[in-house]
VEXFI-214851 format. One line per 3 residues: their letters; for each residue z, x, y of N, C-alpha, C. Coordinates in pm, 1 decimal, always signed. Layout:
# VEXFI-214851
A) Z,X,Y,Z,X,Y,Z,X,Y | ... $
This chain:
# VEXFI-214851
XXX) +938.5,+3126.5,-11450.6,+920.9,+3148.7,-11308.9,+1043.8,+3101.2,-11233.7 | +1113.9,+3178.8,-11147.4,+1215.7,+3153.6,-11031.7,+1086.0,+3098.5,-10895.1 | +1187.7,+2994.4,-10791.1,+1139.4,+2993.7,-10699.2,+1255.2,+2967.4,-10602.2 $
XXX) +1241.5,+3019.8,-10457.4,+1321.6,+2992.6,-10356.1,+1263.8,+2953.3,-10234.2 | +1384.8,+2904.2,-10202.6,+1370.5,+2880.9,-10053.2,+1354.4,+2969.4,-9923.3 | +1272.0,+3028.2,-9859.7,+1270.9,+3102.5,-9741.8,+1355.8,+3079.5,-9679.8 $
XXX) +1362.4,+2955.3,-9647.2,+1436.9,+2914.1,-9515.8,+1611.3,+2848.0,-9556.9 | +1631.0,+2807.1,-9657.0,+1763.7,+2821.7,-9713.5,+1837.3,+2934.9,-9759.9 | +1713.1,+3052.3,-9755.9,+1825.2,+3186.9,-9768.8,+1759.2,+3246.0,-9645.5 $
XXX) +1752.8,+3225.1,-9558.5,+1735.8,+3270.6,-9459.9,+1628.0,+3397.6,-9453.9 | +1548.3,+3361.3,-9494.9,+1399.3,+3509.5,-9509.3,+1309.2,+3456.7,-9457.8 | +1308.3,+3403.8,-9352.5,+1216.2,+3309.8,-9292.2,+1260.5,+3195.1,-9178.1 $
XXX) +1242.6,+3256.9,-9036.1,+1303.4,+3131.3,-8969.0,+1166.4,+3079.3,-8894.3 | +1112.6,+2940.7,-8940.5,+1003.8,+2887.6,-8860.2,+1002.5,+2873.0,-8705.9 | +863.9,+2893.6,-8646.1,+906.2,+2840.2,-8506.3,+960.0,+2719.1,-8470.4 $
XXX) +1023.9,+2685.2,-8342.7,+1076.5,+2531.3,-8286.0,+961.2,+2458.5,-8335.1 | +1018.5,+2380.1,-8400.9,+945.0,+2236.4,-8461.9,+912.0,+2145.2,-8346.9 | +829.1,+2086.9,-8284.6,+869.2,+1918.0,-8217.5,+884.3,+1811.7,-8282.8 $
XXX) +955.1,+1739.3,-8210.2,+1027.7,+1632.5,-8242.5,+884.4,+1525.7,-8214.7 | +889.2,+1431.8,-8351.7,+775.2,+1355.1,-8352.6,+763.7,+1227.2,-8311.3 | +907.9,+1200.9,-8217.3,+927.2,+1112.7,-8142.7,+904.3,+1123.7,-7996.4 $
XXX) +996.2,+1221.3,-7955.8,+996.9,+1297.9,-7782.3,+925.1,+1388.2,-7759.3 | +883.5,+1461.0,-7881.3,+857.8,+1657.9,-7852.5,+913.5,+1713.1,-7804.4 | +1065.0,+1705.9,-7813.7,+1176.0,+1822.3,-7755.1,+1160.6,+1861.6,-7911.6 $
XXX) +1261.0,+1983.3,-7904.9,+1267.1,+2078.1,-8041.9,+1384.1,+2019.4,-8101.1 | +1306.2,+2010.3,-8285.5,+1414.6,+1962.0,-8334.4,+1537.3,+2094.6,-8378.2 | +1660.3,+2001.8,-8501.1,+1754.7,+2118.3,-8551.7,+1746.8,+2111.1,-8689.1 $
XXX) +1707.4,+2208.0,-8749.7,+1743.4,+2220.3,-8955.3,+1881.3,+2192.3,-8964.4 | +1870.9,+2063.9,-9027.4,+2005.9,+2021.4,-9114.8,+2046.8,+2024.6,-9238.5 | +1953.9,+2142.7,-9280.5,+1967.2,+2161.8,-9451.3,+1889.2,+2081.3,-9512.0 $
XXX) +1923.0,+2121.2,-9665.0,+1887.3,+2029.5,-9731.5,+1888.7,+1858.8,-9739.0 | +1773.6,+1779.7,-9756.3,+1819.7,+1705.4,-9767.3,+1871.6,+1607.9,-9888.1 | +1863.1,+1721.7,-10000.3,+1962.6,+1680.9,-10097.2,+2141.5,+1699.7,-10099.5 $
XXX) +2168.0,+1760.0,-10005.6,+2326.5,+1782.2,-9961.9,+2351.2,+1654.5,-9908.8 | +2276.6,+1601.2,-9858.0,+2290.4,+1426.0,-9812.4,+2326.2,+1330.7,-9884.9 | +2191.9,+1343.7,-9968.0,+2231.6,+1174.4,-10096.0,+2219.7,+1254.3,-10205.4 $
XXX) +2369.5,+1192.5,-10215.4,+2444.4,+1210.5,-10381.8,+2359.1,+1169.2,-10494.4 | +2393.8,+1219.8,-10628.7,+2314.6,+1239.5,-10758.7,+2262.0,+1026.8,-10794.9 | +2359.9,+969.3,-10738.9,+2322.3,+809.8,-10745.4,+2343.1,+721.5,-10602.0 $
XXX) +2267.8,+808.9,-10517.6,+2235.0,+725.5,-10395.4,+2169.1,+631.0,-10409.8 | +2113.1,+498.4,-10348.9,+2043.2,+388.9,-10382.1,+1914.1,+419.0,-10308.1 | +1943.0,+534.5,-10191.1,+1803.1,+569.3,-10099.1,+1638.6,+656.8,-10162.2 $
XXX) +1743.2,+693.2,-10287.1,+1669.7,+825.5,-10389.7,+1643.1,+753.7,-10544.9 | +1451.8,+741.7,-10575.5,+1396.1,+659.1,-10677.3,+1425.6,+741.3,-10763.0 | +1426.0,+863.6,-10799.2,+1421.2,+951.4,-10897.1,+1565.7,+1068.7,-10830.3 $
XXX) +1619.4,+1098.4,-10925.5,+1727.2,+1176.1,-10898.1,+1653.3,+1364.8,-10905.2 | +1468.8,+1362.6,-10940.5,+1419.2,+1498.1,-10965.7,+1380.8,+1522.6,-10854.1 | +1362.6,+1395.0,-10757.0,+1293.5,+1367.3,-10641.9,+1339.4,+1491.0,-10563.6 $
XXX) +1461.3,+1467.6,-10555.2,+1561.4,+1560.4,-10435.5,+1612.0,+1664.0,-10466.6 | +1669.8,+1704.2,-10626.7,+1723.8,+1829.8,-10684.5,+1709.5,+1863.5,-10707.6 | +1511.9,+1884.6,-10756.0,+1440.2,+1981.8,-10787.9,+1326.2,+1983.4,-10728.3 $
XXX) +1363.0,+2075.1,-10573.1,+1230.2,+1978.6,-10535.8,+1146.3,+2153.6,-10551.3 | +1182.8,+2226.8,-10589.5,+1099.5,+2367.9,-10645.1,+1013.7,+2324.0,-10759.2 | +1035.7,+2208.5,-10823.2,+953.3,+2236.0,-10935.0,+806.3,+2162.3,-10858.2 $
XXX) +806.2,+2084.0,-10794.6,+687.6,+2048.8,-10670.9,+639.3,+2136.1,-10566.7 | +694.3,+2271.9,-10533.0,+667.8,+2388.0,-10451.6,+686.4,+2344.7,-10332.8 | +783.5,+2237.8,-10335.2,+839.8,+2269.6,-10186.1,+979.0,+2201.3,-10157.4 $
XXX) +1044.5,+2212.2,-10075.5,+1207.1,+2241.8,-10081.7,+1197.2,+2196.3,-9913.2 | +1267.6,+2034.8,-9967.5,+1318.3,+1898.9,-9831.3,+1375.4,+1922.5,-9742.9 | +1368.1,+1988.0,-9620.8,+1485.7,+1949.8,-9528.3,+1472.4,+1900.5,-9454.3 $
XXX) +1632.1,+1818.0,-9380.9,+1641.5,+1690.8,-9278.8,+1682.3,+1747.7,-9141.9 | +1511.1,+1714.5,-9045.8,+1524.8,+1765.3,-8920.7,+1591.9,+1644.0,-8846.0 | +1661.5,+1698.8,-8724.4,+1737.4,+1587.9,-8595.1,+1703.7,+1638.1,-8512.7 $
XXX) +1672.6,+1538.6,-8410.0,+1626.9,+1546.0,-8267.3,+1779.2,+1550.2,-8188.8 | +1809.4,+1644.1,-8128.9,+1950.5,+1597.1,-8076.2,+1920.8,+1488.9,-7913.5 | +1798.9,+1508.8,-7875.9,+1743.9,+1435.7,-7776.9,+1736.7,+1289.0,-7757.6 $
XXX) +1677.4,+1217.0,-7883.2,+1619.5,+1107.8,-7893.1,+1707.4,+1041.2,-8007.8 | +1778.0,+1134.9,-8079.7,+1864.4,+1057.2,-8221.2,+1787.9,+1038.1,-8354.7 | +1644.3,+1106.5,-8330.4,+1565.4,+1042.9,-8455.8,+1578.0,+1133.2,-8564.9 $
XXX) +1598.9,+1095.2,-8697.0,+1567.7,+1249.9,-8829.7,+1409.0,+1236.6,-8896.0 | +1371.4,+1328.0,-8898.9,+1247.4,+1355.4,-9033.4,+1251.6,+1483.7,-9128.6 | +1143.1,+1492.0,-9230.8,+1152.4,+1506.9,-9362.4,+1075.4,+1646.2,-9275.5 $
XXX) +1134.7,+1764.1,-9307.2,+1015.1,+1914.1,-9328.9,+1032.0,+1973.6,-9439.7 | +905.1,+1979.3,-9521.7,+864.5,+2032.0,-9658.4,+870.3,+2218.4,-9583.4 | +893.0,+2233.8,-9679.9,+899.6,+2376.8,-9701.5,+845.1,+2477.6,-9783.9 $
XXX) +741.9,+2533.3,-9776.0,+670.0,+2612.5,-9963.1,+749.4,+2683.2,-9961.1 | +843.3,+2643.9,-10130.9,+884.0,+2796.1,-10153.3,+826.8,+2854.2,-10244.6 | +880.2,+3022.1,-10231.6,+813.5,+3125.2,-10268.5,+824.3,+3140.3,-10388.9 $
XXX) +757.4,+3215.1,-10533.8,+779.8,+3235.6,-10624.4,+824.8,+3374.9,-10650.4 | +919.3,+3376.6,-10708.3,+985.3,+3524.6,-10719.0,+1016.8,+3550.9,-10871.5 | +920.5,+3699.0,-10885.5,+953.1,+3744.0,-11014.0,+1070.8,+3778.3,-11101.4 $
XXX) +1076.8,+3767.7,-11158.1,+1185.2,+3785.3,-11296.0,+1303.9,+3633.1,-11295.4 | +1430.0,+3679.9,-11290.8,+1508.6,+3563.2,-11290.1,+1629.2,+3622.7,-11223.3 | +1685.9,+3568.4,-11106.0,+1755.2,+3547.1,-11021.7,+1899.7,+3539.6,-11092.9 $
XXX) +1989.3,+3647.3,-11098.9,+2121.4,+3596.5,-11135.7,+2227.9,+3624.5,-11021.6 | +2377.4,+3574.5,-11067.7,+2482.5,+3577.8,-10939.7,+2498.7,+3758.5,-11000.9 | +2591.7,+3783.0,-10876.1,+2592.4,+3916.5,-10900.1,+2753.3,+3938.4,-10988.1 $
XXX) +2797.9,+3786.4,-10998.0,+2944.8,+3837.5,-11143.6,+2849.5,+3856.7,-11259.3 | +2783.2,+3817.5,-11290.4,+2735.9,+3812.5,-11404.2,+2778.7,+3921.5,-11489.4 | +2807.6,+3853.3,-11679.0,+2868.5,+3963.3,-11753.1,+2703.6,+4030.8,-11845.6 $
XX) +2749.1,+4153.5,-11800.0,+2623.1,+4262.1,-11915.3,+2661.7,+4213.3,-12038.0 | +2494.5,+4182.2,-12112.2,+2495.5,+4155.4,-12249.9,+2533.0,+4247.9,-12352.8 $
């Protein structure tokens, strides 16, 4: 089984989130494995953050540009049939 992200490939843009501090709208800052590196001290498990498809859902780090605060939005991603390759790929 392949799985992706909606919202990291862009097939899916959620409505304005509120901010769970102010309730102004937050901003998607990506992943929040692009953040902490493979031996951050913030991250117990290194599967925690770099696979977070194999848990069916895929981390990203919201900011309030209002208030300064970040939080965690889970994401379901989707399961997609067959297997996903780059498009160099060499024919067998």
């Amino acid at each position: 089984m392949t799985y992706m992200c909606p919202l990291c490939n862009g097939l899916n843009v959620p409505a304005a989130q509120p901010c769970p501090t102010c309730g102004e709208p937050i901003v998607d800052y990506g992943l929040t494995e692009d953040y902490a590196g493979p031996y951050s001290p913030y991250v117990s498990s290194s599967d925690d953050l770099t696979i977070p498809e194999a848990k069916g859902y895929c981390i990203h780090l919201m900011f309030c540009p209002h208030c300064l605060t970040q939080s965690s939005y889970a994401v379901e991603t989707w399961e997609v049939q067959g297997h996903i390759r780059p498009s160099n790929h060499e024919e067998l």
